[in-house]
N, C-alpha and C positions, 0 to 999 in steps of 0.2 A: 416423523416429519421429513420433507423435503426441502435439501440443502441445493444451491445453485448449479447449474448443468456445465460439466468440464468439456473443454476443446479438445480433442485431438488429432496427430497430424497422421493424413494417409497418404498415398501415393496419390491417386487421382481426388479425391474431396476432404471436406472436412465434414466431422460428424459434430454432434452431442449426444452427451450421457445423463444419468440421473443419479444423484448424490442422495441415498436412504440415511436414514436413521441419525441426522446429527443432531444434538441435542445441548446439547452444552455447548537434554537438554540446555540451550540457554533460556532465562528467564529476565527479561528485561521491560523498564517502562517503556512507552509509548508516544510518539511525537506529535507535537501539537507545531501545526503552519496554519498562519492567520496573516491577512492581507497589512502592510503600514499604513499607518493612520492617513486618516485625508491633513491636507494642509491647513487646512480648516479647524482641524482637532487641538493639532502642534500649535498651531500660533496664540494659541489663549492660553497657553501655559507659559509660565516667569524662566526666560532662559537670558543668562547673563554669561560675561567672560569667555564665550568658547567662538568669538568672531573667527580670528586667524582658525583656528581648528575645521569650525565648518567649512570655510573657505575654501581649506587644503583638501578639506575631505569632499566639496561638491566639484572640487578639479577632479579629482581621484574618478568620481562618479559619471563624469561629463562623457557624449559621445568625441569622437575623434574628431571632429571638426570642429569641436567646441575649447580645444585645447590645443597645444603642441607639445605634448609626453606622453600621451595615449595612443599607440600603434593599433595596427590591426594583428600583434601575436597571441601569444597566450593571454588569459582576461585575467582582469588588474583586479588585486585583490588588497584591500585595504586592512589591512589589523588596527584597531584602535586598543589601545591595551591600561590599565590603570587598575586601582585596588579597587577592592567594592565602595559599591558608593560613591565614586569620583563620579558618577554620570555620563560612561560610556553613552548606553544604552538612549538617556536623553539627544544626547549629540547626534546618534546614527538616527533617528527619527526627524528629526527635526531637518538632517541633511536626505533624508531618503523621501520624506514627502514632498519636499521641496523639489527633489530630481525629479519626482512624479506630475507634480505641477507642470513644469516645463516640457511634459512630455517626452521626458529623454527615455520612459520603460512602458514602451505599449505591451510589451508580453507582461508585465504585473512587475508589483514588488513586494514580496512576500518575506516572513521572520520565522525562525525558527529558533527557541531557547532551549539550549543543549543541555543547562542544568548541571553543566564538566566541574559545579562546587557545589553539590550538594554533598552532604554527610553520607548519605548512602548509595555507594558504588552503585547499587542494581539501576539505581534513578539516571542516572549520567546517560544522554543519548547516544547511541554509536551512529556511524553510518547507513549500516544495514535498517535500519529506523526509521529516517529519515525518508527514504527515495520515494515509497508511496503515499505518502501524508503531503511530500514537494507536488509529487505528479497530479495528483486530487485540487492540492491549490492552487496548480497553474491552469486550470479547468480541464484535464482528465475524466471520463464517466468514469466511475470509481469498479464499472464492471469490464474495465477496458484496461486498467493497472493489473499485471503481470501478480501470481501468488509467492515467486522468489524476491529475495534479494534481489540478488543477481543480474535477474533477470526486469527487477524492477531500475537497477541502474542503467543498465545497459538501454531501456526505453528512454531514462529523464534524459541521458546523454544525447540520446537518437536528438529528442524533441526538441535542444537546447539545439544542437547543431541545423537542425532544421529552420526553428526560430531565428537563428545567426545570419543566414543564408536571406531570408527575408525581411532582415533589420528591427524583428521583433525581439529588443532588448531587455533581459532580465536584473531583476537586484534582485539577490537571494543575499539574508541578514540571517548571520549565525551568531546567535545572541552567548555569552555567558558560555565559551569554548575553554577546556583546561590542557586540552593535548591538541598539537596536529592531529592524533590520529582519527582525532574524533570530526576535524574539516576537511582533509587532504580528499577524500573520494569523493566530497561532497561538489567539489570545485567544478565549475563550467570548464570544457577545454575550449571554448569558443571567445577570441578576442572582444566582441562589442558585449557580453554580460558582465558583469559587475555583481564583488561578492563584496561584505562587510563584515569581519571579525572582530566580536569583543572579546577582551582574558582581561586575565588577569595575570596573566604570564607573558614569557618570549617564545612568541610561537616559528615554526622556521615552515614556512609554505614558498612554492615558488611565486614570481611575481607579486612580492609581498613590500606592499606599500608602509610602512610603519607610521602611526602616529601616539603617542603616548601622551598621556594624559595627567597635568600633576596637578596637586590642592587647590584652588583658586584662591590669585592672591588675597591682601587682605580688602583690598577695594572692592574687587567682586564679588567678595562675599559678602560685605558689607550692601551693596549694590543689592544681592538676592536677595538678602532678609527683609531689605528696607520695601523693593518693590513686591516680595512676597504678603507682606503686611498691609501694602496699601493694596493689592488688589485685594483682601480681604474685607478693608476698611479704607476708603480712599482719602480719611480724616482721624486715621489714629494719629494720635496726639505724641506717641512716644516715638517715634521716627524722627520729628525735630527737639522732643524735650532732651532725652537722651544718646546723643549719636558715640559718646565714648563707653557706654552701658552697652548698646549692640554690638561696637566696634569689640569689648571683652567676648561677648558673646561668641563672634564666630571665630576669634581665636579660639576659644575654647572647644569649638566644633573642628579646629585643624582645618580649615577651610575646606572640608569634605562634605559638598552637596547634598548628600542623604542625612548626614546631623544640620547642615544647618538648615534644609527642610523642613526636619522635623521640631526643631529651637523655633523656626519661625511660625510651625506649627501651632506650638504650643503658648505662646504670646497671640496669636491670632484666637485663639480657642479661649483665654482669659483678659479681657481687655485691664483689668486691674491691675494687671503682673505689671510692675516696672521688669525692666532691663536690667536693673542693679540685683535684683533679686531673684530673677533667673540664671546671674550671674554667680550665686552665692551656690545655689541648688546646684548647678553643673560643677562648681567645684568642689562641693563634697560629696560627687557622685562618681568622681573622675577614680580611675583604678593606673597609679603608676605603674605598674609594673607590665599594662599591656603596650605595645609598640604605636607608633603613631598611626593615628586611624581610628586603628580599634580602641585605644583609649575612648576619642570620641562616640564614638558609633555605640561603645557600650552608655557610657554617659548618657548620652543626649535619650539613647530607648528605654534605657531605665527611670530615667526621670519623664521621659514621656507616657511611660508604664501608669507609671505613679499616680500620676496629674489623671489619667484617662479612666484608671478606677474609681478616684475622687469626683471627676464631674460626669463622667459616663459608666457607671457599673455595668454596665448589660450590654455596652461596645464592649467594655473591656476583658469581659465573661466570652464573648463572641468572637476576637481576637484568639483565645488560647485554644476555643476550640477550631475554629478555623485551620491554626497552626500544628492541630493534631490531625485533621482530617487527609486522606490518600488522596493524590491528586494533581497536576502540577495548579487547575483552575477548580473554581467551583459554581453554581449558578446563584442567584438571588433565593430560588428555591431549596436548593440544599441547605444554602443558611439559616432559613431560617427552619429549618428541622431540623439540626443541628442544638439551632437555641431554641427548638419545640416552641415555637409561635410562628403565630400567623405573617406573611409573607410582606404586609402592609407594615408589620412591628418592626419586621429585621431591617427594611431599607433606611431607616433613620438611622442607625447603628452604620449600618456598610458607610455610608457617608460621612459618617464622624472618623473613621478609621481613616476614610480615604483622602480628608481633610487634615487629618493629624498623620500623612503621610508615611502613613501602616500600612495599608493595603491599596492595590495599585490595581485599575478599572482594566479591563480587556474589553475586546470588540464580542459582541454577543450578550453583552451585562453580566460578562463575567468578571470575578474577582479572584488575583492572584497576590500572595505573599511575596516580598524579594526573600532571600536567600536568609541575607543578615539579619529579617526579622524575622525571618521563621525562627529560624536557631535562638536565636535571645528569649523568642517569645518560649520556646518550649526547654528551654534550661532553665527558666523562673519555675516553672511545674507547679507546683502547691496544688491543684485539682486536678476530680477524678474526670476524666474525658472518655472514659469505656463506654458510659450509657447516651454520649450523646451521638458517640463513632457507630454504637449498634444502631443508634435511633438511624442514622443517616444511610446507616449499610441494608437496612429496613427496608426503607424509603427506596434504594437503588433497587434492590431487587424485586420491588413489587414492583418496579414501573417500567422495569426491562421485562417482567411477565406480561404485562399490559401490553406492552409494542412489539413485543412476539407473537401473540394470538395476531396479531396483523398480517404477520413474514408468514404466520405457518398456514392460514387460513386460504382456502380456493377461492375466486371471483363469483362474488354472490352471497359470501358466507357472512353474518352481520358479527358485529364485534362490538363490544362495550370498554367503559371503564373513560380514562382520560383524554385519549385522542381522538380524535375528528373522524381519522384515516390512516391508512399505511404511510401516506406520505408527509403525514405528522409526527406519526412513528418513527419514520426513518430518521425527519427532522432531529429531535429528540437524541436519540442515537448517534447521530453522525457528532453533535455538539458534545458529548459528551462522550466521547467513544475511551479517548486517553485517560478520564480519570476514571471511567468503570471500569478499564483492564487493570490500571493500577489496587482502584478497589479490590479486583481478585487477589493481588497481591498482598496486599494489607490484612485483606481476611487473611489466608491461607498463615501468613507470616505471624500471625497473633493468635492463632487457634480457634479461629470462628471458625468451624466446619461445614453447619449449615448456609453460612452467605457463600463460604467458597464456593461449594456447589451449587447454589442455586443462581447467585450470577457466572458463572460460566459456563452453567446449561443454558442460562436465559441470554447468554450474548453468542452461543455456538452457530444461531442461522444468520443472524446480521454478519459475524465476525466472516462466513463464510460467504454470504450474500454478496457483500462490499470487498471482500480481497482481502482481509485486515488478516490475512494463515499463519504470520508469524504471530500475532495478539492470541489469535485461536489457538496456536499450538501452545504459548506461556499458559493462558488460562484454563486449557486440557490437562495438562501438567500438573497444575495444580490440584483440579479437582480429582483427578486419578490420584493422586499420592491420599487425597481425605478420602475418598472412599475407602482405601486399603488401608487405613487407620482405623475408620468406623468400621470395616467389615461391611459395606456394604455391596454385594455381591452384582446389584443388579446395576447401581450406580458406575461399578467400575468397569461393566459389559459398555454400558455409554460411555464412558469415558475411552476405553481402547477406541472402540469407532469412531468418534470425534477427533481422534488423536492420526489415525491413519485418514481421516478426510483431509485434516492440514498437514500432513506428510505429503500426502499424495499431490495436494497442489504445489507444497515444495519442491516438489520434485524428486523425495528424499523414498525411492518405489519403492525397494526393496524393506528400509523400516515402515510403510503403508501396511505393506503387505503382514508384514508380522504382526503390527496393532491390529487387523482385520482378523487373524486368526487366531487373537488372546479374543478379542468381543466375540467372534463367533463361540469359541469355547469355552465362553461365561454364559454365555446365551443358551448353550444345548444345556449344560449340567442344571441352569435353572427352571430348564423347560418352557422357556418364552420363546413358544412360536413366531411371534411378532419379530420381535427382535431378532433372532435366528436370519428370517430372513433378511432383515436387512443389512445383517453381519455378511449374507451370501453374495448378497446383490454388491457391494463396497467390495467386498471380497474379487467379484467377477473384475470390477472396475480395475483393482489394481492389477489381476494377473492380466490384465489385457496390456497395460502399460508397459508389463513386464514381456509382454509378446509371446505367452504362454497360453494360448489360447485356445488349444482343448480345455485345458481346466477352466478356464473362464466360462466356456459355454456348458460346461457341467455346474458351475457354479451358479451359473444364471438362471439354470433349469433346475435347482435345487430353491431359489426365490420363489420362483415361477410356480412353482408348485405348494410352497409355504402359502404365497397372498391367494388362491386359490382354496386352497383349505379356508383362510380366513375370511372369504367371499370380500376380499378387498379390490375391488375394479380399479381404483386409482393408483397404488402402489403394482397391481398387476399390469398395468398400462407401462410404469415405469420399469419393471421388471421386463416385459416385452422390447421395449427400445433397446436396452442393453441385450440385450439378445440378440436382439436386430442387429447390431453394431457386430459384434463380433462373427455372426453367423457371415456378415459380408467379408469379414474378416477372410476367413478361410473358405469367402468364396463358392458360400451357399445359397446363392442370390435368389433361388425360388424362394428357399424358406423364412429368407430374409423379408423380405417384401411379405409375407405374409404376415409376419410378427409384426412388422410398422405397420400393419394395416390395421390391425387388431388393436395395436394403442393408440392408433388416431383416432378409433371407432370412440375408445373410450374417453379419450380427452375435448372429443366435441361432445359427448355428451353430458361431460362434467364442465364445461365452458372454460376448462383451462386452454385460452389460445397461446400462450407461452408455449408449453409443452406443444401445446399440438402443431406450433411451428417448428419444435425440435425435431418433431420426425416425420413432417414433410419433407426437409430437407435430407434426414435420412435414407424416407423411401426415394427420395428421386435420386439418390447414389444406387442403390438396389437396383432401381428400375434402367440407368445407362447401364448399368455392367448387363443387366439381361438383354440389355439393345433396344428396349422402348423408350427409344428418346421424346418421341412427344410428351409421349406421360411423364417422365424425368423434370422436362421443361417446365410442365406445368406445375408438377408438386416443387422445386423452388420457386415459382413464381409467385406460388400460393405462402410458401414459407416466407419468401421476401416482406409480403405484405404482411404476414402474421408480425415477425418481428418489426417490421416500421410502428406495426400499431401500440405493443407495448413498451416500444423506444429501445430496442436492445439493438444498438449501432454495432457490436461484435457480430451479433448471430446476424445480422442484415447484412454483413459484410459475408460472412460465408457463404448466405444463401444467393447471395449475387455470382461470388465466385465459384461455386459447385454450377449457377445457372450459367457461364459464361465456359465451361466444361465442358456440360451435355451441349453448347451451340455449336461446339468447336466436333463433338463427334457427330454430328449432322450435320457437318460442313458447312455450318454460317459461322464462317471466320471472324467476318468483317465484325460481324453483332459481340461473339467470344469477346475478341480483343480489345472491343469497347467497353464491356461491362467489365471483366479483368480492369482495366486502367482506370476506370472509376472506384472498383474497391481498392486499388494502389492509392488513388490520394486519400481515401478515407483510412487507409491503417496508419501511410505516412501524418497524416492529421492525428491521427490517435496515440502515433506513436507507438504501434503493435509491430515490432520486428518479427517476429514469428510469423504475422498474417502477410506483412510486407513480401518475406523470403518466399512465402507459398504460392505468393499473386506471381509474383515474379518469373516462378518456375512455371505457372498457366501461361504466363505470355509468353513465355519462350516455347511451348509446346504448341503453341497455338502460331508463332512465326515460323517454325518450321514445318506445321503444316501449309502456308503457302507458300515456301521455299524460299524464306530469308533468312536462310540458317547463317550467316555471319551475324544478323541482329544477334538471330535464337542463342547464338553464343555467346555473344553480350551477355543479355539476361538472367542466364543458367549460372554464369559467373559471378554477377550479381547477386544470385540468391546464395551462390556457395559460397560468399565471403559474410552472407551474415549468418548466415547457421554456423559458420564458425565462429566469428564472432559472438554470437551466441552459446557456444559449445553445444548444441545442438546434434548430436551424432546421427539420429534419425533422418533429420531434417537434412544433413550433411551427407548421408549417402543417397539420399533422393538426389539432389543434387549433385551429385559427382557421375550417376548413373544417367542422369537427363543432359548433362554436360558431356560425357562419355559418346552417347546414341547421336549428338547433332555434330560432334566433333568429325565421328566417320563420316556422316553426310557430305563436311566439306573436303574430305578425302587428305583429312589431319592423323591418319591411322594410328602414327604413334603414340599421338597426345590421349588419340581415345582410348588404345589401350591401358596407357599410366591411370584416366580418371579412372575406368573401370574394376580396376585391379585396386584402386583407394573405394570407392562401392564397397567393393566386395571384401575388404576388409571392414570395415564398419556393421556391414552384413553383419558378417560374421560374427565381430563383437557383439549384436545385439542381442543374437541367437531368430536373427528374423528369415526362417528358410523362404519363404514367399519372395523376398527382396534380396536372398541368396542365388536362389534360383534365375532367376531372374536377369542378375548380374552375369551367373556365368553363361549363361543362353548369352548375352549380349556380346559377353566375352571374347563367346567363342564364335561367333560369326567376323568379329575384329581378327582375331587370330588367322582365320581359315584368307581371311582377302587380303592378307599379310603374307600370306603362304607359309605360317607356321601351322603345315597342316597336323601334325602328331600333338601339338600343343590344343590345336585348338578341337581334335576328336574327345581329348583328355575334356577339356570345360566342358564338352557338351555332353558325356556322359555325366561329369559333376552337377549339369545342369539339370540332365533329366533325373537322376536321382532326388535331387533337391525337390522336384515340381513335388515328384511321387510322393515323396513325405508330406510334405503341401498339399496332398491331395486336390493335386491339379491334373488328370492325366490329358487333358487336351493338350496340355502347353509342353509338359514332356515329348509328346508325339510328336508335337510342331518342332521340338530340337531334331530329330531324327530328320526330318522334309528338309529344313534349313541348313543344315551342316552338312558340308559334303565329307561324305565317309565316317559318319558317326552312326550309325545305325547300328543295333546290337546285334553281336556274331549268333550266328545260325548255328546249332549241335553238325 
């Protein structure tokens, strides 16, 4: 199978590659961001006592003109803090849809539940979590979110400051946080966004608004049960027969919102029940010895336990396994395969749950447990829940195989089973992405061996598709460790490769590289051709990263010749583009262009236009370095349109900016620097630093050729401050070198030789002699109009050695023309 195509950065263009064979540390859950409710939702729900609270907290939330304590500095970040159950979580909705109403957050307002009290550590979200599941919900193409961490902060940031700048205001809701450490990165540095933390702790962030939260007196609670009961029944009789019976009541609840929800629950659920004798029941359920709160909170679920297996057996069966299932949500569907019936049976049940204030509705018609009643629910135990967790681990995996045949299938290829399409598929997947990596985890963690692997093979092309490399790498991880349990020798050949495909968009090369050469050499001993190759091909990809790039082109010719023997034309197609890639590499631009030619032949004849935009774009980098611009021109123009058509906003960004390249080395400036500026606000819109930093360096190469080199300086400096920011070294010596070359223009000699001499240290580092080279050819012409002529004969022999090795000898020769008195001595 074929996994999505990686970006890489070159000096003059960008390319794609092709990702073979994926199939299927930290190990962590998985973050779920979902829009706040509309106002429309909040306002039908019974909210009593927390007027002054909202108040303070829709000040908190206000733009700056709407207030006078909200500056334009750092953004105001609100802690609302309380035990469980006091009804953080209620308040910040109710005040967060209501800001949205007003239109104070045209860029969205999205939540995010961090989970910092659950029982098990692995569950608690960190930051690194977070930043691509943010970026996605703030409307990101999900093939335009960054594969690092890192690299995925450093975009939300870009986007948020971006957003700032054009008074597009964010509310980002960090639900249920137990450490700073777990909000501190998460925070906007941008004055007009607005954050809201719930703990349950004293958390110390800067810019921290405190509001804390205690029991509601006895009037308010009184106030919630009564009007919780008449919206259930707007003629229950025991709201005025009894008001000192309720008034015990929520004493007994500790005026803690989530018991007396659930008390008023449980009275709405039995109209019979007096008041006096729910009062009798909560106190012979009440546990002294637990601290206030949790007294109630146990009380009030235990007797609501109770009461729920009495009138509803088959909620209350549904309940425990729910509370056993992986997950942080689950769908209407799972449920009811869980309780093995039909989908029509289980919604009556999820309802009675969600009325007896057990389980709580999400947007999607999902349903999620809170914290308190998970735990409760699964310390009562007494049932066996293995066969319902298989039943549902089942159900996952067959239907993640179903939506894969979609990812892995070429245009034209029919498909069966439950979806429509791929893009039901995806649907599907995208909803459920959090609690099927979790699932990997569940299985792995309880000794399903067969679900490990077969949902973590079956989510390996989405996980890679979508960006999701950290999910990919946890549930690689795991499925490697079951295979090497089972013994299973062919399993754990896939799993190194899957494991070096999210290394490798990590960033993390060097361990790429090493998964790549355990799967190839599971792949030889078991004599799978197949596979072999695509261990070669993955293999090529990462020693190219590594800039070790004879072996990469040995490695690719080692594919090349596998999908050959297997008379495979579509894998051979993709085995050629990597070839291609590299072969340009080192600046064998004939044979280059030959090989893209040859996988174009074959991707229009198989009607993959994806692909066959990847290496139009290609060959039109091939085709300028051989100086056939027109044709260059045309093959991104043709690539352009390939990718508009199957909506890939990155690769249409390339192929603008490779076409905006070849305009600029056929001297149509004017057109270059327009099409550059164009893909400039499309990466700034996307939020791609990386594509930003590279446009950046075209337009500065492109104002220096009409001799605005004071702009061209601007811009080269612009691009070097976000490669660094980036920590980007490649990208950073590109830039110091294209900073270095316009700086002598403006006859800044010294400046240019400091960039140059930072180049060629990076060079260095990289092990990249083409961009060594390069640098000291550049060096040494700065040197020599400096009149450091002995300094700069020295670079220029370092220079023409470096081409030599590079197997460049034109551009060596051109050191000897260019440098005066560096020509090499005669016998």
């Amino acid at each position: 199978m074929h996994a999505s195509g990686t970006v890489n950065m070159v000096q003059a263009g960008r390319i794609d590659s092709v990702t073979f064979g994926s199939t299927g540390p930290g190990r962590t859950a998985s973050a779920v961001v979902t829009p706040l409710p509309a106002a429309s939702v909040v306002a039908g729900e019974v909210f009593v006592g927390r007027d002054d609270e909202l108040a303070r907290l829709l000040d908190a939330l206000a733009p700056a003109e709407h207030t006078v304590d909200v500056g334009v500095g750092p953004v105001v970040v609100s802690a609302v803090s309380g035990m469980g159950g006091i009804g953080k979580t209620t308040l910040v909705r109710r005040a967060g849809a209501q800001a949205v109403e007003r239109g104070w957050f045209p860029g969205g307002a999205v939540v995010v539940d961090l989970y910092g009290y659950d029982p098990d550590p692995g569950q608690r979200i960190q930051p690194g979590q977070v930043f691509g599941p943010l970026l996605r919900a703030l409307g990101l193409d999900a093939r335009d979110v960054p594969a690092s961490p890192g690299e995925q902060a450093a975009v939300y940031h870009r986007v948020l400051g971006q957003w700032a700048e054009k008074e597009r205001r964010v509310l980002v809701v960090l639900d249920n946080a137990s450490t700073s450490d777990q909000v501190r990165d998460l925070l906007p540095r941008q004055g007009p966004h607005r954050v809201v933390v719930t703990t349950r702790d004293t958390l110390t962030l800067p810019s921290m608004q405190r509001l804390e939260l205690d029991v509601l007196a006895t009037g308010h609670a009184l106030d919630l049960i009564t009007r919780t009961l008449r919206h259930e029944d707007p003629s229950d009789p025991r709201v005025g027969r009894d008001p000192a019976g309720l008034q015990r009541v929520v004493e007994l609840c500790d005026g803690l919102p989530l018991a007396v929800g659930v008390a008023a629950a449980v009275l709405a659920d039995e109209p019979d029940l007096t008041a006096g004798e729910l009062v009798e029941e909560l106190e012979a359920a009440r546990l002294p010895t637990l601290a206030r709160g949790d007294t109630s909170v146990v009380a009030v679920l235990s007797l609501s336990w109770h009461r729920l297996g009495d009138s509803s057996p088959d909620a209350a069966r549904l309940l425990r396994l729910i509370a056993m299932a992986p997950g942080p949500t689950l769908s209407t569907e799972a449920a009811a395969v869980l309780a093995e019936v039909a989908p029509a049976r289980v919604r009556p049940w999820l309802r009675t749950l969600r009325q007896a204030h057990l389980l709580q509705q999400r947007p999607g018609m999902r349903w999620a447990l809170h914290d308190l009643v998970r735990h409760h629910i699964r310390e009562i135990g007494g049932v066996d829940t293995d066969a319902a967790v298989d039943r549902l681990l089942d159900f996952y995996t067959s239907t993640i195989g179903e939506a894969d045949t979609y990812l892995r299938g070429l245009p034209g290829q029919p498909a069966s089973g439950r979806f429509s399409g791929r893009e039901e598929a995806l649907a599907w997947l995208e909803a459920e992405q959090a609690t099927l990596v979790a699932a990997v985890t569940h299985a792995a963690t309880t000794g399903r061996h067969s679900h490990t692997t077969g949902l973590a093979g079956g989510l390996a092309v989405y996980l890679d598709l979508l960006r999701y490399h950290a999910d990919m790498l946890t549930a690689t991880q795991y499925a490697l460790d079951t295979y090497r349990v089972q013994g299973d020798r062919h399993g754990e050949a896939r799993a190194w490769n899957n494991l070096g495909v999210a290394l490798r968009h990590l960033r993390r090369f060097d361990e790429s590289l090493a998964a790549h050469q355990r799967s190839l050499e599971g792949y030889q001993e078991l004599g799978d051709r197949r596979g072999e190759a695509w261990a070669w091909s993955n293999l090529g990809v990462a020693l190219r990263h590594l800039r070790r790039l004879d072996e990469a082109i040995a490695a690719h010719q080692r594919a090349l010749e596998g999908y050959q023997e297997l008379g495979d034309r579509h894998d051979d197609a993709a085995a050629r583009t990597n070839l291609g890639i590299v072969l340009g590499d080192v600046r064998r631009f004939d044979e280059a262009v030959t090989v893209h030619q040859q996988a174009l032949n074959a991707y229009q004849e198989s009607g993959d236009r994806h692909r066959e935009a990847m290496v139009r774009n290609n060959l039109g980098i091939a085709l300028r370095h051989l100086g056939r611009l027109d044709e260059a021109i045309a093959a991104h123009q043709r690539a352009l349109e390939g990718y508009q058509e199957v909506g890939d906003r990155h690769g249409e960004a390339r192929a603008r900016n490779n076409l905006g390249v070849a305009l600029r080395h056929l001297g149509r400036l004017d057109e270059a620097i327009a099409a550059h500026r164009q893909v400039l606000e499309g990466y700034q819109e996307l939020g791609d630093r990386h594509g930003e930093a590279w446009t950046w360096n075209n337009v500065g190469l492109a104002l220096g050729k009409l001799g605005r080199w004071d702009e061209a300086v601007t811009v080269h400096q612009q691009a070097l401050e976000i490669y660094q920011g980036l920590g980007d070294r490649r990208g950073e010596a590109m830039a110091w070198g294209n900073l270095g070359n316009t700086l002598r223009r403006t006859r800044r000699s010294a400046e240019a030789i400091i960039a140059r001499k930072q180049a060629l240290e990076a060079y260095q580092e990289l092990g990249d002699r083409q961009g060594e080279a390069r640098t000291w050819h550049n060096l040494a012409l700065a040197l020599s109009e400096t009149g450091q002529q002995d300094q700069a004969r020295e670079a220029a022999e370092r220079a023409r050695q470096a081409y030599l090795q590079a197997r460049d000898p034109d551009s060596a020769a051109a050191v000897e023309d260019e440098v005066p008195g560096s020509g090499r001595p005669h016998p």
